[in-house]
MIDRENLUM-680001 format. One record per residue: residue in one letter; x negated, y, z of N, C-alpha, C in turn. Coordinates in Angstrom, 3 decimals. Example, Ala and Ser with C-alpha at 12.3 -4.5 7.8 and 13.67 -1.06 7.14 Angstrom:
a|-13.190|-5.690|7.800|-12.300|-4.500|7.800|-13.200|-3.300|7.800 .
s|-12.850|-2.250|7.080|-13.670|-1.060|7.140|-12.900|0.030|7.870 .
! end
This chain:
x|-0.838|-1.172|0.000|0.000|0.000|0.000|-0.884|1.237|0.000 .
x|-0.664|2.123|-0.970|-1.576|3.071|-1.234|-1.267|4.467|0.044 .
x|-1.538|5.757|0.362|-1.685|6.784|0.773|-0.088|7.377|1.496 .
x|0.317|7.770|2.100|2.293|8.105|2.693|1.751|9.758|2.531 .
x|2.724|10.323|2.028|3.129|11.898|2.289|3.346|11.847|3.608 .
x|2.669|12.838|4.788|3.227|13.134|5.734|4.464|13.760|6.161 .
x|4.671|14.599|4.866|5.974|15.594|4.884|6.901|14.704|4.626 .
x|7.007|13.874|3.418|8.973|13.513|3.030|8.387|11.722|3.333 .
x|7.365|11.335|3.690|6.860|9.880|4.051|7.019|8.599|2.639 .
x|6.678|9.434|2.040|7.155|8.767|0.928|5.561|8.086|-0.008 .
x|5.098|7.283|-1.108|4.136|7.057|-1.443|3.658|8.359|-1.824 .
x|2.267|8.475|-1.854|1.888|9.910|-2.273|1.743|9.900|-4.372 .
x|2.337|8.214|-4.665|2.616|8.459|-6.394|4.100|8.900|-6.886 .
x|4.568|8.795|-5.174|6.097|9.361|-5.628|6.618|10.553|-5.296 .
x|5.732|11.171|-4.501|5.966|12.314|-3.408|6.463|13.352|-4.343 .
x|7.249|14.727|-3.950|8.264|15.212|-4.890|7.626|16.694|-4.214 .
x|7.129|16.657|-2.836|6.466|18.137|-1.878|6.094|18.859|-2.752 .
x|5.174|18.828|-3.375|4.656|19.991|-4.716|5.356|20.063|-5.475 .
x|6.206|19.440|-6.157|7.263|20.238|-7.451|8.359|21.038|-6.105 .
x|8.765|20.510|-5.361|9.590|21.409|-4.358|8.987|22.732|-4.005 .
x|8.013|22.959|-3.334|7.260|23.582|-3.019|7.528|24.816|-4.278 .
x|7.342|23.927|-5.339|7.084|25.321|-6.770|8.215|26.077|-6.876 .
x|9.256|25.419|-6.631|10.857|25.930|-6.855|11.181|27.152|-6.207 .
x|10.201|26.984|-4.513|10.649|28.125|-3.280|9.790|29.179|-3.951 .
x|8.488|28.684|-4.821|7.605|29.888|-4.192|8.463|31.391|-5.218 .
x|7.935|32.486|-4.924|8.790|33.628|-5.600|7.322|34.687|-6.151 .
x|7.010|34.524|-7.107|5.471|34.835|-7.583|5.722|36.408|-8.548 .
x|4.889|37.073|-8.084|5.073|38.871|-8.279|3.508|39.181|-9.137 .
x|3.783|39.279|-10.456|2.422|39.854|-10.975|2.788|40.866|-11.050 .
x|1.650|42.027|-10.903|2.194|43.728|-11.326|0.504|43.994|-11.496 .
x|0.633|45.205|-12.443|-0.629|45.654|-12.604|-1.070|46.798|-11.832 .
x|-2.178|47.161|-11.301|-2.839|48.073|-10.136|-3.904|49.179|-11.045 .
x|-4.077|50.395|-10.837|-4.944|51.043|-11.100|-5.469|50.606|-10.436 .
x|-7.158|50.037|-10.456|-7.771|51.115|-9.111|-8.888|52.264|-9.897 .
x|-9.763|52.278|-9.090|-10.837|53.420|-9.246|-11.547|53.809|-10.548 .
x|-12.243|54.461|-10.737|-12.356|54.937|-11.982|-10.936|54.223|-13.432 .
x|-10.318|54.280|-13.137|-8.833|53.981|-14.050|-8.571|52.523|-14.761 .
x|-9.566|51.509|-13.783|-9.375|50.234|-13.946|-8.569|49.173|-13.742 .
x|-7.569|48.897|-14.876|-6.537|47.728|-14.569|-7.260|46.602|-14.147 .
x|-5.735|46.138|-12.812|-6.157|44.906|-12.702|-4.902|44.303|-12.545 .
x|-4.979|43.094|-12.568|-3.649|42.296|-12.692|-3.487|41.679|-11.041 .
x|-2.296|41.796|-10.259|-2.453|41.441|-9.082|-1.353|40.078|-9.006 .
x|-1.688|38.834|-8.487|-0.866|37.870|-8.572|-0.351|37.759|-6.820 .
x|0.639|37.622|-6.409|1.250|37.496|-5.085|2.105|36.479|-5.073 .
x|2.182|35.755|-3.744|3.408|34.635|-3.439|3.306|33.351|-3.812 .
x|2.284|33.338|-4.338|1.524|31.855|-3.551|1.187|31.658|-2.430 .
x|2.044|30.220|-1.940|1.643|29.872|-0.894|0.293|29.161|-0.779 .
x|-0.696|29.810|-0.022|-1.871|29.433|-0.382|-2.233|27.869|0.764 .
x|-1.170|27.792|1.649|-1.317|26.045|2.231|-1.049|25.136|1.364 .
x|-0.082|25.548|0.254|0.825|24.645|-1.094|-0.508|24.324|-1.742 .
x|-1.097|25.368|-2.349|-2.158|25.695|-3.689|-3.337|25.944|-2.887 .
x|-4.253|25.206|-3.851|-5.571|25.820|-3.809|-5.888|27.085|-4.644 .
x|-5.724|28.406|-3.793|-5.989|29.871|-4.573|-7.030|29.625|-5.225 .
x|-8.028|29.239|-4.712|-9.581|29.375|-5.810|-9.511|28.800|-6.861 .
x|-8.666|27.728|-6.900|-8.966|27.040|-7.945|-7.917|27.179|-9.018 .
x|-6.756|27.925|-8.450|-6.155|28.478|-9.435|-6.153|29.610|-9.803 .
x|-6.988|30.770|-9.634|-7.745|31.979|-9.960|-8.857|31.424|-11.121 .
x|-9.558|30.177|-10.435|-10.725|29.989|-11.468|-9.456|29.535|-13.359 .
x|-8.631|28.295|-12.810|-8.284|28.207|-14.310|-7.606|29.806|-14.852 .
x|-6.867|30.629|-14.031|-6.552|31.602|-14.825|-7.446|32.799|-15.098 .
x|-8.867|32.761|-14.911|-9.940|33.320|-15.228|-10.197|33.039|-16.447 .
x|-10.368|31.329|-16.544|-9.941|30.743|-18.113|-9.459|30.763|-18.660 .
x|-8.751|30.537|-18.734|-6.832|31.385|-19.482|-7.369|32.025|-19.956 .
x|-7.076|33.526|-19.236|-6.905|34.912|-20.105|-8.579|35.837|-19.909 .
x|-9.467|34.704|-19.954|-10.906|35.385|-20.419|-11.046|36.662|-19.728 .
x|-11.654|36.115|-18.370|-11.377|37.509|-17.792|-12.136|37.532|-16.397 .
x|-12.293|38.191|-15.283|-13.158|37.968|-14.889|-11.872|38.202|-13.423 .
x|-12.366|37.741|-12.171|-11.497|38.146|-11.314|-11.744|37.516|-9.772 .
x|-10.596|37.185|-8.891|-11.350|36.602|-7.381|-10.128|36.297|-6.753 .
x|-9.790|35.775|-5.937|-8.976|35.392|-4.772|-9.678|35.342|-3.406 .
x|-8.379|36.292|-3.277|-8.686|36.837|-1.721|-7.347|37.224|-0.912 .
x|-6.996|37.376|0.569|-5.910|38.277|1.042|-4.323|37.401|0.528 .
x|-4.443|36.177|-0.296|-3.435|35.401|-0.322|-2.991|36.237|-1.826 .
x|-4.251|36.621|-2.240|-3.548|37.299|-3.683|-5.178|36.432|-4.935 .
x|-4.237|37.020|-5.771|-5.404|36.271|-7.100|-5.582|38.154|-7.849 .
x|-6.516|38.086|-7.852|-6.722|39.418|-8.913|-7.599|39.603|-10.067 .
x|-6.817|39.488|-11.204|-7.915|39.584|-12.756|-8.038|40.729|-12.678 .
x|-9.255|40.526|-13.742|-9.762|41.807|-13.989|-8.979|42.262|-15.818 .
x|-8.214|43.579|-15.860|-7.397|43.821|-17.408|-5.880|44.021|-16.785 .
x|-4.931|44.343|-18.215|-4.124|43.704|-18.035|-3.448|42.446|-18.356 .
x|-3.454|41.770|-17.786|-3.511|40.247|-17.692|-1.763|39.624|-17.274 .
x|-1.016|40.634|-17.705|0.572|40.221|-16.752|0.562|38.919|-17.538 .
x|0.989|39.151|-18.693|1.568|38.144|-19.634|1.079|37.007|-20.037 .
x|-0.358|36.872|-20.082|-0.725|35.889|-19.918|-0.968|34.619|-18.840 .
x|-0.904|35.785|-17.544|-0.533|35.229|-16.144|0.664|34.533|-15.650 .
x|1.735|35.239|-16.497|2.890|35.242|-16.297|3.438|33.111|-16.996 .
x|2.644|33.674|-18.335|2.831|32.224|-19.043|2.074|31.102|-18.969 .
x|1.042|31.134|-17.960|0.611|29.774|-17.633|0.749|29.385|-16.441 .
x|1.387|30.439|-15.701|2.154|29.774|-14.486|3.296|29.281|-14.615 .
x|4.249|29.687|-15.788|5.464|28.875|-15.832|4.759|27.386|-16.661 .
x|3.648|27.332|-17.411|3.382|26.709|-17.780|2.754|25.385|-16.809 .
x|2.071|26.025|-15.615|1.895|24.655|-14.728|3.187|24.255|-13.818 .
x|4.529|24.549|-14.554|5.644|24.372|-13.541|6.356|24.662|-12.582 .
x|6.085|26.685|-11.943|6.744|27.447|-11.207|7.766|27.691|-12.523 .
x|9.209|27.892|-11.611|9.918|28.481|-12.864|10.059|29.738|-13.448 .
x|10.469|30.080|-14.391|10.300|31.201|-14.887|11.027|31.947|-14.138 .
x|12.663|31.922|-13.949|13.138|32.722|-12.634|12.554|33.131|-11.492 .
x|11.314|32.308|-11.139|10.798|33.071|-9.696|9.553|34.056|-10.262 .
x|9.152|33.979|-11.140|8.249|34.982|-11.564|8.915|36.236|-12.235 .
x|8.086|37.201|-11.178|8.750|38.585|-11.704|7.336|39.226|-12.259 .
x|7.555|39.911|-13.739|6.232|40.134|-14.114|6.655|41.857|-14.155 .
x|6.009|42.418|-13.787|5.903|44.093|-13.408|5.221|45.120|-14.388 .
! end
């Protein structure tokens, strides 16, 4: 018998916690000046106990060719980066209804 979800106790090849998880989360990209008049793309509302932030900053660094960091429970590219942010997160399976792109 392989690995139990602690949460719903279920096999961890059947466990359902992470697609659930994606349904609640409510994910806010908006773009930020900052200093000398530099866009940046700010990602919010990931739950960062759900997700590994780093490692989903690093693929959307890849994505949209770009340079950026996670920190503060936020992901921040460097550009404006909404739309492309916007579409590979519905693309790893948050729904498009919970993403509000700004």
């Amino acid at each position: 018998m392989g690995e139990i979800c602690p949460t719903c106790g279920l096999p961890l090849d059947m466990c359902m916690c992470k697609e659930i998880s994606k349904q609640q989360q409510r994910i806010v990209v908006r773009l930020e000046t900052r200093k000398w008049n530099r866009d940046t793309t700010i990602i919010e509302g990931i739950d960062d106990k759900e997700f590994d932030l780093y490692k989903l900053a690093k693929e959307l660094k890849s994505e949209c060719a770009c340079g950026g960091t996670a920190k503060n429970n936020q992901i921040m590219l460097q550009g404006d980066q909404r739309q492309k942010a916007g579409r590979y997160l519905a693309k790893l399976g948050f729904p498009k209804s919970n993403i509000s792109v700004i």
